[in-house]
C-alpha positions in Angstrom: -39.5 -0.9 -44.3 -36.9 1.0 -41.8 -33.6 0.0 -42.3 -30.3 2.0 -40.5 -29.5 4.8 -42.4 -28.2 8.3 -42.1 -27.3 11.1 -44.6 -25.9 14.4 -43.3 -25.6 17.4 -46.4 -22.2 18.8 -46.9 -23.5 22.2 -46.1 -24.7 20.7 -42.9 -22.4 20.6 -39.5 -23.0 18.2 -36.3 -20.9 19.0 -33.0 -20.3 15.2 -31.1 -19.9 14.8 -27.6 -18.4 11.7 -26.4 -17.4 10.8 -22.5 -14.0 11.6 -23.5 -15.5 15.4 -23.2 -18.0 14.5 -20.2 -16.5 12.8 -17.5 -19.8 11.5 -15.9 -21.8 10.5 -19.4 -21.0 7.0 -18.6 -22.0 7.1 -14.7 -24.9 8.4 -15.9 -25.3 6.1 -19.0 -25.3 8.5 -21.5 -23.5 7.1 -24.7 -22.3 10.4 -26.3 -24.6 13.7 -27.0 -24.5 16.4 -30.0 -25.8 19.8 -31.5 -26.8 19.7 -35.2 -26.9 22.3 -38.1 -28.7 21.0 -40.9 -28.7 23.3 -44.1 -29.8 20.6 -46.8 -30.3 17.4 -46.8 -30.9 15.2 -43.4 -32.3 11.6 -42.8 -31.7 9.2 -39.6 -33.0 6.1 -39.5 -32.6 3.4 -37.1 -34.2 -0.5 -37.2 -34.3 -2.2 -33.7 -31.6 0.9 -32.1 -30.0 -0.6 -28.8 -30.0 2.9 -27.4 -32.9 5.8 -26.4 -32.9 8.7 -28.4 -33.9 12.4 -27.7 -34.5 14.7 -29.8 -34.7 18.7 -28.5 -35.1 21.0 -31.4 -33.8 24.4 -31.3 -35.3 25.9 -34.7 -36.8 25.0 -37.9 -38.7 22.1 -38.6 -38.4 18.1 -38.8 -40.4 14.9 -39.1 -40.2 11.8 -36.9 -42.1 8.6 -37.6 -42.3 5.6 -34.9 -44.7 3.1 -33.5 -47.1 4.3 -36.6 -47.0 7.8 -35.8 -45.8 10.6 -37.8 -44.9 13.4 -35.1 -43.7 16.6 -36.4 -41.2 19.0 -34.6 -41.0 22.2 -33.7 -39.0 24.9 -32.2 -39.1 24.3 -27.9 -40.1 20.8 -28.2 -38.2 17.3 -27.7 -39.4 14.0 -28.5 -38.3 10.5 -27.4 -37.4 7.9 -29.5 -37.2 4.6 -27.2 -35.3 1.5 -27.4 -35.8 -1.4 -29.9 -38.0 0.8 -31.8 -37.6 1.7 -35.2 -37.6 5.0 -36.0 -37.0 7.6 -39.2 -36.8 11.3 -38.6 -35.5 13.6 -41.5 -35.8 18.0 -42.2 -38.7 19.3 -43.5 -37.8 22.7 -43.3 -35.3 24.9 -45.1 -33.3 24.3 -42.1 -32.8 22.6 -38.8 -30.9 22.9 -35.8 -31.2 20.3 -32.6 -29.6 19.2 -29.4 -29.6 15.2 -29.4 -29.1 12.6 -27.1 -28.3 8.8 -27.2 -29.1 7.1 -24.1 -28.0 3.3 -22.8 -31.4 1.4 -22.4 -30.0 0.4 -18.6 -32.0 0.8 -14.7 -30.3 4.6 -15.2 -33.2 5.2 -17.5 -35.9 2.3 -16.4 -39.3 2.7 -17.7 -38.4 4.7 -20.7 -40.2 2.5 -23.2 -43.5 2.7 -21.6 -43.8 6.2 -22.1 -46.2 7.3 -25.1 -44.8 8.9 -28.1 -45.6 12.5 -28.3 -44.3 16.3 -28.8 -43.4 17.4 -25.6 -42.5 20.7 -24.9 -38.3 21.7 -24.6 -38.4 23.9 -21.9 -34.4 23.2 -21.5 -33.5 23.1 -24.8 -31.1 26.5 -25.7 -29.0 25.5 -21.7 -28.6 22.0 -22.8 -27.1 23.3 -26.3 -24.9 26.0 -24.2 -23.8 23.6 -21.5 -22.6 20.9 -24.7 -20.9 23.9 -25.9 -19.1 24.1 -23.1 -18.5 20.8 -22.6 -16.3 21.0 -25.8 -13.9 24.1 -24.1 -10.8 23.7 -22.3 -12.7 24.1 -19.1 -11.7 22.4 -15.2 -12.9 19.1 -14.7 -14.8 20.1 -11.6 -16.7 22.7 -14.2 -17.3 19.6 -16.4 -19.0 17.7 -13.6 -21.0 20.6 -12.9 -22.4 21.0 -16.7 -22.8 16.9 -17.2 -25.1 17.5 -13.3 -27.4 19.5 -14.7 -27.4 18.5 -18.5 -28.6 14.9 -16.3 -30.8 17.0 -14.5 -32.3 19.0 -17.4 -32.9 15.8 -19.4 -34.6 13.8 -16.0 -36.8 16.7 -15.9 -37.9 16.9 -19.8 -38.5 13.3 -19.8 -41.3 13.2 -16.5 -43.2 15.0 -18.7 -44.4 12.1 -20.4 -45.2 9.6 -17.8 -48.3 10.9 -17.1 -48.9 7.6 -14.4 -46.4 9.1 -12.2 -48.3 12.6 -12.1 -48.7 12.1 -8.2 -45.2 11.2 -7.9 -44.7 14.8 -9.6 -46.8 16.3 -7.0 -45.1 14.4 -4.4 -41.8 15.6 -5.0 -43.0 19.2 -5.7 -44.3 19.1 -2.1 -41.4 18.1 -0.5 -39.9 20.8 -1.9 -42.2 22.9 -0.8 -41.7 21.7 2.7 -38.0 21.9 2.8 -38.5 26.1 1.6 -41.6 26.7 3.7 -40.4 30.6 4.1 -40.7 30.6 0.3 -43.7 32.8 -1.0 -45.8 29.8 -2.3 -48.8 30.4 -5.3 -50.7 27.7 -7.2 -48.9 30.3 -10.2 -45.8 29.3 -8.8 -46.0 25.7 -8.3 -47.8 24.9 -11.3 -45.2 26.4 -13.6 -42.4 23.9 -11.6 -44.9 21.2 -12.8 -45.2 23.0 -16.2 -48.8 22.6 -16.0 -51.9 25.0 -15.9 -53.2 26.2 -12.3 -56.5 24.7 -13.3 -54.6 21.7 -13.8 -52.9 22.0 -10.5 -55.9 22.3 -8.7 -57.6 19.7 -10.5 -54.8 17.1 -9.3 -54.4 18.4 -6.0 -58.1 17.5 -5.4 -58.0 13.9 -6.6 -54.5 13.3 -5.0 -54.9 15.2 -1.6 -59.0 16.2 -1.2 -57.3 19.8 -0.8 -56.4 22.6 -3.1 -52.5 23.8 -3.5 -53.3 26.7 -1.2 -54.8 24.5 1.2 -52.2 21.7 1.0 -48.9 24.3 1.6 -51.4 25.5 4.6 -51.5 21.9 6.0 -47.2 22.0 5.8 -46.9 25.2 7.3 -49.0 24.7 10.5 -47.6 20.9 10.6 -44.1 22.4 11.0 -45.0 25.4 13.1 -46.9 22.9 15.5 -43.6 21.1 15.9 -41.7 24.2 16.7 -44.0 25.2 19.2 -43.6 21.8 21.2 -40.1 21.1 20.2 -38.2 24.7 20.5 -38.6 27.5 22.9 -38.1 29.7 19.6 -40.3 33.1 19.6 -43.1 32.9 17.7 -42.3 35.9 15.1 -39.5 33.7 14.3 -41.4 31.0 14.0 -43.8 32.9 11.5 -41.0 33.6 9.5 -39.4 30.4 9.4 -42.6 28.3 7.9 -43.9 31.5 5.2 -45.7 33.8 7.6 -44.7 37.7 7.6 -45.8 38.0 11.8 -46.7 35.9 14.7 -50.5 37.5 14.1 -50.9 35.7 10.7 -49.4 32.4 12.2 -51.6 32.7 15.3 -54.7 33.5 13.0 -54.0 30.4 11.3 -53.3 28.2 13.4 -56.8 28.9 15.1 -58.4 28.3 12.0 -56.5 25.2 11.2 -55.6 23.5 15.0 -58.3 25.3 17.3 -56.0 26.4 19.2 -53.4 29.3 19.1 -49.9 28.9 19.2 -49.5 29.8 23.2 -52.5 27.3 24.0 -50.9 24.3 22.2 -47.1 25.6 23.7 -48.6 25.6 27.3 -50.3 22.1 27.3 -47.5 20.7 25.9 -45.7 22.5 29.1 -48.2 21.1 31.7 
């Protein structure tokens, strides 16, 4: 039966970050943060916890066990531990060394505890220790807003990877990125690694969210926001081509025939009549 508990080894050292160090942990509803060294012995257990936890482990080895599960860490991976869920997670290695979170189980972090638990991978996990480290430095507060943006942003982004539902929200938001850096040399290589997915996988989604391939779908922005230009400036088309990923006004035209019918001075000129 789980029951709070929590031993820490004497040879063992944990760094604590409060809100006193980050001035926008409690804006963004983060109860304190930490980086732990564990050289011997290490056990955390929590019964019913009012907070989230996350767990991003930097190296060496550790178990967690939740909801029935027995989970075991690695180096590059994070796990989440959610609210009013018992948990136990101890070393199983001859050491252990993790970045941790504890999270206020508020609308900041809404949805958290219907996400699965799983390993997920910790793509973040050595900036998130730095920027801690940092946080604990006689730094300028406007530096210290800066680190507690992206340590926010850094922990948004290794959470989405485990609400798998919201995959076309994910590909929503990677295409509107896309369309606010059209001039941006666009592959499926490229956006797949934002997604941290395979460029099978990519394709595969692209085709059940938008009946098109990546390639066809940043095709479909380009020539949506090209057509625009043409009827909306009386921009050159070279510059045009440039501004929306094209290296001439020949690979614009060329495309646009193939996409619109028409080529760029056909669809300017009716517009004109």
């Amino acid at each position: 039966m789980v029951s709070n508990k929590f031993k820490l080894g004497k040879n063992s050292t944990e760094l604590f970050i409060s809100q006193d160090n980050a001035p926008l942990f409690a804006s963004q509803q983060i109860r304190m943060a930490g980086v732990t060294h564990v050289a011997d012995e290490y056990l955390c257990s929590r019964k019913n916890p009012d907070h989230h936890t996350l767990l991003f482990t930097l190296s060496g080895k550790a178990t967690v066990e939740s909801e029935g599960q027995t989970i075991n860490l690695t180096a590059s991976s994070m796990v989440l531990l959610k609210h009013d869920v018992d948990f136990v997670y101890y070393k199983t290695d001859n050491h252990w060394d993790f970045v941790w979170f504890i999270l206020e189980p508020t609308s900041n972090w809404a949805g958290m505890n219907s996400l699965p638990l799983s390993l997920g991978k910790g793509h973040y996990n050595d900036n998130l220790k730095h920027m801690l480290h940092l946080l604990t430095l006689d730094v300028p507060f406007e530096t210290r807003k800066i680190l507690n943006q992206d340590i926010h942003r850094y922990i948004q982004k290794s959470i989405i990877q485990f609400d798998a539902p919201d995959m076309e929200g994910q590909l929503e938001r990677l295409f509107l990125e896309v369309d606010q850096q059209l001039h941006f040399p666009w592959t499926t290589q490229v956006m797949a690694k934002k997604l941290h997915i395979s460029e099978p996988t990519l394709h595969r989604l692209c085709k059940n969210t938008y009946q098109q391939s990546p390639k066809q779908k940043v095709i479909e922005l380009r020539i949506k926001r090209a057509q625009f230009l043409l009827l909306n400036t009386h921009w050159p088309l070279a510059v045009i081509a440039e501004q929306v990923g094209y290296k001439d006004g020949f690979g614009l035209s060329k495309m646009c025939k193939k996409v619109l019918g028409v080529s760029p001075e056909s669809l300017r000129n009716r517009a004109e009549q």
